[in-house]
Each structure stands twice: as structure tokens, then as C-alpha cells.
C-alpha angles and dihedrals in degrees: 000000000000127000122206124203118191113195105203136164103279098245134133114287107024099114088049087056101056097042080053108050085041095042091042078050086051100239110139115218100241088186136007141188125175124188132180118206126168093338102323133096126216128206125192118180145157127230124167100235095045093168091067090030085062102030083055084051100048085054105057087046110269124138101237119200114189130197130172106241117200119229120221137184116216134164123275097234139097112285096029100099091050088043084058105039082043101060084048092052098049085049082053082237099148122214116235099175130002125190133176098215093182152340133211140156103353094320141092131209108214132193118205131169117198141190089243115044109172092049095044093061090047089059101044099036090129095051104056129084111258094196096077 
């Protein structure tokens, strides 16, 4: 899965412009964060065809960073989220962004992005969904 962060001067409306140019492109948002920070906003989401998401972006003028983010299942339970972030941190993968993207009957999706992507999914290969 791709996330795409858009770095944009942080104005009224900037948030309505990019739903707009992805939803008129008909690329539905899966996932979203906004965050505004000395005067920019920053905007994380998730789509699920990043490449034209971006390439509709880049061409109305937005600055466009994309990174693979690997998705995991995990229990929905207390000491799962340290069992996980754990097993990263004794293989010295960092975690960049973390997101729970749902829960539901006993289980979370989570969405994390990582310093070191190959080995990362070596190490939770029996954790992602293999369905994406």
C-alpha cells in the first residue's frame, strides 16, 4: 500500500481542493490525516491507486511525497501493539508513521511505514495482509 503526503501552504480550502481533484478523478480517500504545523499543512492519506492519485496532484501544482506502508493484522487486545513495535525494534527497523486504520471483531488493521522496508516485511510476513 502507498501513502501520499502533500505538504501545502497551510490556507482555506486546501483540503477541499484535493478531495476534489481525487474524488472528480474518481479515487476515493481509504484513509486521511491533516495536520497543520508553522503555517503548512500536511496531509497523509491513503488511496488505493497512489501512482494517478499523485500524478493528478503534481499537476495542479502540489508537491507529492510517496512511501510503501506495510499492512498488519494484530489482535485487538492489550500488549499487541508493544508485541508488534517490539519485533520491529529488536530487528533496529524504526517506525516513521503508525496508524490503526480499524478494528473489528477481535482484530486491527494497522498501517505502519518503516526505515527499512524489505526487512520489515521479512520479519512480519505473518502478520500482513496478504489480501492487499
Amino acid at each position: 500500500m502507498e501513502q501520499l503526503t502533500v505538504v501545502a501552504d497551510d490556507k482555506v480550502g486546501v483540503l477541499a481542493d484535493i478531495s476534489y481533484l481525487l474524488g472528480n478523478s474518481k479515487i476515493n480517500i481509504d484513509s486521511l490525516s491533516v495536520v497543520s504545523m508553522d503555517n503548512k499543512a500536511i496531509l497523509s492519506f491513503f488511496v488505493k491507486d497512489a501512482k494517478k492519485a499523485s500524478s493528478i496532484l503534481k499537476a495542479n501544482g502540489y508537491n507529492v511525497l510517496e512511501s510503501e506502508i506495510l499492512v498488519v493484522l494484530i489482535k485487538d487486545e492489550p500488549g499487541q501493539m508493544a508485541s508488534l513495535t517490539g519485533i520491529l525494534a529488536k530487528e533496529k527497523i524504526r517506525v516513521l508513521n503508525l496508524y490503526y486504520v480499524a478494528k473489528e471483531k477481535g482484530i486491527c488493521i494497522v498501517a505502519v511505514r518503516v526505515d527499512k522496508t524489505t526487512k520489515a516485511k521479512r520479519v512480519l510476513k505473518s502478520m500482513m495482509n496478504l489480501e492487499e
